[in-house]
NURO-883098 format. One line per field, with one value per residue: x, y, z of N, C-alpha, C in turn; residue in three letters; residue number from 1. Coordinates in Angstrom, 2 decimals. Atoms other than C-alpha are relative to their C-alpha. Example, Ala and Ser with C-alpha at 12.3 -4.5 7.8 and 13.67 -1.06 7.14 Angstrom:
nu	(0.89:-0.82)
nv	(-1.19:-1.19)
nw	(0.00:-0.06)
cau	(12.30:13.67)
cav	(-4.50:-1.06)
caw	(7.80:7.14)
cu	(0.90:-0.77)
cv	(1.20:1.09)
cw	(0.00:0.73)
rest	(ALA:SER)
nr	(1:2)
! end
This chain:
nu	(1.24:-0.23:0.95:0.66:1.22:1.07:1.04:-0.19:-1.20:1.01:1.14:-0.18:-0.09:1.43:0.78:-0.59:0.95:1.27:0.30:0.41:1.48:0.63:0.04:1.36:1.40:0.14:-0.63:1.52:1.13:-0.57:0.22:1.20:0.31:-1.02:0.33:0.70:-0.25:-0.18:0.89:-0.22:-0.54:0.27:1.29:-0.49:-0.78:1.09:0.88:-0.71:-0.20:1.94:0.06:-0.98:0.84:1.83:-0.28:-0.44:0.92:0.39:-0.64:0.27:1.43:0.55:0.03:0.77:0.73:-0.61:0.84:0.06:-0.66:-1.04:-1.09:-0.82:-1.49:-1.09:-0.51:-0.69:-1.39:-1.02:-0.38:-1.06:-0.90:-0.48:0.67:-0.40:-0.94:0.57:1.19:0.58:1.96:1.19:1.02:0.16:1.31:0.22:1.34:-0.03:0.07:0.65:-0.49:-0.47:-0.76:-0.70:-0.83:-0.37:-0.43:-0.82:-0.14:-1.29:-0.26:-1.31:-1.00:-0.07:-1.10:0.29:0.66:1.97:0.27:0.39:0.01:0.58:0.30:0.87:0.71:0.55:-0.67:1.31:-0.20:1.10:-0.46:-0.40:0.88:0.21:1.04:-0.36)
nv	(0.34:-0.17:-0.62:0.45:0.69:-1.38:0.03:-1.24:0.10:0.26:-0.93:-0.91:0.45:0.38:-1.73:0.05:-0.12:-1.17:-0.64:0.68:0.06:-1.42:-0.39:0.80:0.15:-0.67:-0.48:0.01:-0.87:-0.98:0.12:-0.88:-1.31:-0.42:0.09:-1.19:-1.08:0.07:0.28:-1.33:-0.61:0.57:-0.27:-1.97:-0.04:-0.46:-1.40:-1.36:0.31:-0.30:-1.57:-0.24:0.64:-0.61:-1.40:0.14:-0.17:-1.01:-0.94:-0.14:0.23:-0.69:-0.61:-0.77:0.68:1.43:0.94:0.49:1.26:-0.39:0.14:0.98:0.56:-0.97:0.68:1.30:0.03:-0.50:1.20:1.02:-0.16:-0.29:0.61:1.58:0.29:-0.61:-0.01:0.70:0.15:-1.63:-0.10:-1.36:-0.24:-1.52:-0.45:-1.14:-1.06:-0.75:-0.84:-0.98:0.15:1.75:0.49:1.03:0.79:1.25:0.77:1.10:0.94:-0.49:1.25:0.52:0.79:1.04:1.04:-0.25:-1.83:-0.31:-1.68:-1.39:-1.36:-0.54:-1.66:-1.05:-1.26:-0.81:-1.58:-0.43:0.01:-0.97:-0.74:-1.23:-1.37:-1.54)
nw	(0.65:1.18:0.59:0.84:-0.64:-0.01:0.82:1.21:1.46:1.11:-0.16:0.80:0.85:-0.08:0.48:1.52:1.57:0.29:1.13:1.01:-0.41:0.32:1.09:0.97:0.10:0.42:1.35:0.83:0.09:0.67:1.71:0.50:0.65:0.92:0.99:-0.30:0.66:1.71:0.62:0.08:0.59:1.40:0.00:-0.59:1.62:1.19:0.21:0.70:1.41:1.10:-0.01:1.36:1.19:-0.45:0.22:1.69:0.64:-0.31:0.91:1.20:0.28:-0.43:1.08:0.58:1.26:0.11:0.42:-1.83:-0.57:-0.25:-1.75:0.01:1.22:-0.97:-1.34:0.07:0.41:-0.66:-1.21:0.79:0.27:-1.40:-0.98:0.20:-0.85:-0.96:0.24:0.95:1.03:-0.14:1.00:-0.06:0.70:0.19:-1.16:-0.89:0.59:1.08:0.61:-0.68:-1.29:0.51:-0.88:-0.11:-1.53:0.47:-1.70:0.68:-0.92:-0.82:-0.21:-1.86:-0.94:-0.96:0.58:0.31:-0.40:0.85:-0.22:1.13:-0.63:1.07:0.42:0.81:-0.20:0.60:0.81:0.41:1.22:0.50:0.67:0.82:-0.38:0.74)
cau	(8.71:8.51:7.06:6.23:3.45:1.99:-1.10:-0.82:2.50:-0.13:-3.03:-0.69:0.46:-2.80:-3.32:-1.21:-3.57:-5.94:-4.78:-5.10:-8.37:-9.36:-8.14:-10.37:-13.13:-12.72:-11.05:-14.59:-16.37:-13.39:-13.61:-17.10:-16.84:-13.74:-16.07:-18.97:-17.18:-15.92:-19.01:-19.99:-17.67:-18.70:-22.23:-20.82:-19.20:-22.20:-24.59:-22.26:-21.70:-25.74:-25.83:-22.97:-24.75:-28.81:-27.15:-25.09:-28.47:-30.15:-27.93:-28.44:-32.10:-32.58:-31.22:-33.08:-35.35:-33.41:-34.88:-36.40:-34.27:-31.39:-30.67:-31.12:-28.75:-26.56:-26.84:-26.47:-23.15:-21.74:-22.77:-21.11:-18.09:-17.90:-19.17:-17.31:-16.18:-18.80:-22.06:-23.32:-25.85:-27.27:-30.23:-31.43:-34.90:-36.49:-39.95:-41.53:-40.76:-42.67:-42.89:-41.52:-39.17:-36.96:-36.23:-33.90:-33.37:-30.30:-30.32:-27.95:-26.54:-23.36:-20.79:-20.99:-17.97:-20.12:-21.52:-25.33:-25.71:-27.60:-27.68:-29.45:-29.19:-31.56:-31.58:-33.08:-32.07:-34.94:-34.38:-36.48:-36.21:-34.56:-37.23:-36.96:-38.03:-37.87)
cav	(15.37:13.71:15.94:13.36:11.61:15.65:15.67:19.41:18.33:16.16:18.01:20.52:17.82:16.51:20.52:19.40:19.73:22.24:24.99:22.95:22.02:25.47:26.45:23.31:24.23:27.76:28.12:27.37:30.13:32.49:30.84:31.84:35.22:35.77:33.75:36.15:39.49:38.02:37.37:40.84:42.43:40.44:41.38:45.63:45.07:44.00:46.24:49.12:47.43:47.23:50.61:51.99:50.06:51.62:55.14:54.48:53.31:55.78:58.41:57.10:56.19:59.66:61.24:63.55:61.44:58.16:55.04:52.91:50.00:52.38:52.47:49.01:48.22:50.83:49.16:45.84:46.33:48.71:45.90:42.94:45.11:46.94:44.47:41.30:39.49:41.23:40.78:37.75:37.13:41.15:41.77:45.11:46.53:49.81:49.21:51.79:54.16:56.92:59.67:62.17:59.98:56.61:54.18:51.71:48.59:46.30:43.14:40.08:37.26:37.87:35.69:33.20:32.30:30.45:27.11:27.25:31.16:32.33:36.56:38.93:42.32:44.58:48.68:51.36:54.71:57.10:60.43:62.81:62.45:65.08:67.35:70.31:73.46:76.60)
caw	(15.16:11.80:9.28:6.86:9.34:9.71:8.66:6.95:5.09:3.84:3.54:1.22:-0.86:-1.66:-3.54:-6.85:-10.12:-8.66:-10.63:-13.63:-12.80:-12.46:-15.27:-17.42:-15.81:-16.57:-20.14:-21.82:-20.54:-21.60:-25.26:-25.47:-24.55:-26.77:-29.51:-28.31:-28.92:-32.52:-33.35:-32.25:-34.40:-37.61:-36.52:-36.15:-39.98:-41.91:-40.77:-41.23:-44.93:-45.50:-44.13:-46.62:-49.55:-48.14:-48.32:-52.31:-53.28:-51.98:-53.52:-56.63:-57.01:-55.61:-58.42:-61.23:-63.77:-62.43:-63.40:-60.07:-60.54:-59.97:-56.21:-56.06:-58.78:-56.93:-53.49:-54.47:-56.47:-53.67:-51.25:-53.15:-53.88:-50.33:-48.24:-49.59:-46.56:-44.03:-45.70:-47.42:-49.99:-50.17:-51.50:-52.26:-52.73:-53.49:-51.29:-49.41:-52.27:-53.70:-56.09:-53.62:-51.12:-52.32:-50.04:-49.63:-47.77:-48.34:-45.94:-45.94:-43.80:-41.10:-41.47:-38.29:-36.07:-33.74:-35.38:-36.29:-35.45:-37.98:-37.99:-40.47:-40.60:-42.46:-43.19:-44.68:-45.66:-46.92:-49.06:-50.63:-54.60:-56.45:-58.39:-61.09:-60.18:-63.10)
cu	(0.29:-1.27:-0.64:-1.04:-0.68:-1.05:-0.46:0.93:-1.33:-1.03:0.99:0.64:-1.32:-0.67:0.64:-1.42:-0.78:0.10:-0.63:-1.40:-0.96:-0.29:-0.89:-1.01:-0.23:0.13:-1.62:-0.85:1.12:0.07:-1.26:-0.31:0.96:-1.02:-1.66:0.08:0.51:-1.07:-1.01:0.02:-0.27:-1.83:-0.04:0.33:-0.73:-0.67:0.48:0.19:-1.53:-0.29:0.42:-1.37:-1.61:0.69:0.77:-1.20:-1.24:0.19:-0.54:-1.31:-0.69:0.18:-1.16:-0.23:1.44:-0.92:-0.13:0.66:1.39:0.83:0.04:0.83:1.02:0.50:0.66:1.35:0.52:-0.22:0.71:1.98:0.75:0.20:0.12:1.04:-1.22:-1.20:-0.13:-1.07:-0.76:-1.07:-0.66:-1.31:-0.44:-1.99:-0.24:0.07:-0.95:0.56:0.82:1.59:0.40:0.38:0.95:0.33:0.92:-0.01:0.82:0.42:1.97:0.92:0.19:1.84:-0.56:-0.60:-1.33:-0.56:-0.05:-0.43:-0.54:-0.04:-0.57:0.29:0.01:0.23:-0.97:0.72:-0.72:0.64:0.42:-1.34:0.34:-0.46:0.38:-0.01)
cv	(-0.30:0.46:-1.22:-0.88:1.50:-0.05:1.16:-0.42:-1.12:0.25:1.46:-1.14:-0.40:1.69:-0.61:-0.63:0.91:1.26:-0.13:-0.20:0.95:0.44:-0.90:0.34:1.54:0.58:0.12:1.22:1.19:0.09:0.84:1.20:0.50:-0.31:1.56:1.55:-0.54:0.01:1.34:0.69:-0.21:0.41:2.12:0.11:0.06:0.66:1.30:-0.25:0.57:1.54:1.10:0.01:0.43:1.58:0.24:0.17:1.26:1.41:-0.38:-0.25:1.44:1.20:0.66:-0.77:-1.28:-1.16:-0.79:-1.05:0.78:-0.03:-1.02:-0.98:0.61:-0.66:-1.45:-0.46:0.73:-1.03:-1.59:0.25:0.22:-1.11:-1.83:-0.34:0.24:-0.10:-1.04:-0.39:1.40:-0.32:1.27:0.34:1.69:0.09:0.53:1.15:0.84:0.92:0.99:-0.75:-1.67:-0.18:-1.36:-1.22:-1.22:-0.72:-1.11:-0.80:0.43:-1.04:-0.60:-0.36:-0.99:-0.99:-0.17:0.88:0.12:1.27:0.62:1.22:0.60:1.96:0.73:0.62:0.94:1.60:0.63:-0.19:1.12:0.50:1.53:1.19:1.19:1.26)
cw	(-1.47:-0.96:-1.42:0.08:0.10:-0.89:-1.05:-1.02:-1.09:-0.98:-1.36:-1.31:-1.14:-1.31:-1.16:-1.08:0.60:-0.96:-1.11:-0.17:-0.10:-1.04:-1.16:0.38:-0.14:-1.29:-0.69:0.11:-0.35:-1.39:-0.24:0.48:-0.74:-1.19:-0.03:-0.48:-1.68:-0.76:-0.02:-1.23:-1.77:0.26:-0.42:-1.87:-0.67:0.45:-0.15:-1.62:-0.67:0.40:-1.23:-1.43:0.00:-0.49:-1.84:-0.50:0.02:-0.70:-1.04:-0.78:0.44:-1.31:-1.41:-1.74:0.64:0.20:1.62:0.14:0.13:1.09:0.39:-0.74:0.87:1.15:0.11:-0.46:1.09:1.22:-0.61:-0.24:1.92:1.15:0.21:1.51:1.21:-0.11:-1.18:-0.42:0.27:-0.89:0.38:-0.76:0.32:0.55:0.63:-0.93:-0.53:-0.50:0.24:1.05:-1.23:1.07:-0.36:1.08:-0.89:1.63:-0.51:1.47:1.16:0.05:1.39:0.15:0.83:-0.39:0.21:0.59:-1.72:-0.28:-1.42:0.37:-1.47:0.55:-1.07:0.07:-1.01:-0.45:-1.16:-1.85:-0.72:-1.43:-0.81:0.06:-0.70:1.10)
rest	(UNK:UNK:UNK:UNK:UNK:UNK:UNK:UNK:UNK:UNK:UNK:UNK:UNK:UNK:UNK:UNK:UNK:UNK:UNK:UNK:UNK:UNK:UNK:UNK:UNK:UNK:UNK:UNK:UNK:UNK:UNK:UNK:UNK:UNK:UNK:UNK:UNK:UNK:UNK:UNK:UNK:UNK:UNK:UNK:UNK:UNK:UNK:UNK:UNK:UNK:UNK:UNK:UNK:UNK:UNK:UNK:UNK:UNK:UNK:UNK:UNK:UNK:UNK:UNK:UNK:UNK:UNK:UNK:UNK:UNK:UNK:UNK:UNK:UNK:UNK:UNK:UNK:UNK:UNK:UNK:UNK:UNK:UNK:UNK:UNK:UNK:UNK:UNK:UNK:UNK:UNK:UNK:UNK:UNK:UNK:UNK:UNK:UNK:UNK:UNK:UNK:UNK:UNK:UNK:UNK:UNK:UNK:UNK:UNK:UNK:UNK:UNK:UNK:UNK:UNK:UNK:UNK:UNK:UNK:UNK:UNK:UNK:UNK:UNK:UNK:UNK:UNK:UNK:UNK:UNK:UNK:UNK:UNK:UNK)
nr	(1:2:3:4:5:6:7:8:9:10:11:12:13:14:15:16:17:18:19:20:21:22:23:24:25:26:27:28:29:30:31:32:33:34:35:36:37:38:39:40:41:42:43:44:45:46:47:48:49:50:51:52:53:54:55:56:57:58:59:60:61:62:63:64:65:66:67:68:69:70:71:72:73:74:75:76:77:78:79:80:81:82:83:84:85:86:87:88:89:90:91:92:93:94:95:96:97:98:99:100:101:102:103:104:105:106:107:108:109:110:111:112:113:114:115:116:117:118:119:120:121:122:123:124:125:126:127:128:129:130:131:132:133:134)
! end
């Protein structure tokens, strides 16, 4: 019998590029969840940064006779300094506060990996104000 009229010897020739194939029509959806978790992780960074930078200001606007632009002077320099790379454009405000409790909220943009992903993250970190007591 000649095997090169067989219709299997054919039938297995006939298989060359499917891997390949496979693999193009799969690589894409492995990019985007590789870009997925990066994007993640740059999402995990700044809000631990504006976090950081909510708790500095915090500290220091909570302080005894401290002036109210203090914690967000505070937050906004420890988020600029801390938070370079992980948090862009902060902005830090002392709303929500009263005489008894300061709050803060630093919020800011997440650096994208994925092209026209646009992420904000915002928090607050509340503490009672430090008071005098003879």
């Amino acid at each position: 019998m000649n095997l090169a009229n067989n219709p299997l010897t054919k039938l297995r020739r006939d298989d060359r590029g499917a891997l390949t194939l496979s693999y193009v029509a799969l690589l894409p959806f492995v990019f985007l969840v590789i870009m997925a978790a990066i994007q993640a992780s740059f999402w995990f960074l700044a809000r631990d940064a504006a976090l950081a930078a909510a708790r500095q200001g915090a500290d220091a606007g909570r302080a005894l006779n401290a002036p109210r632009s203090a914690g967000p002077t505070a937050a906004l320099a420890f988020a600029r300094q801390a938070g370079q790379g992980y948090l862009e454009s902060p902005v830090a405000s002392a709303a929500g506060s009263s005489s008894s409790t300061v709050s803060i909220t630093v919020s800011g943009q997440v650096p994208t990996f994925v092209p026209g992903l646009v992420v904000q993250v915002t928090e607050t970190v509340q503490a009672p104000a430090e008071k005098f007591r003879p």
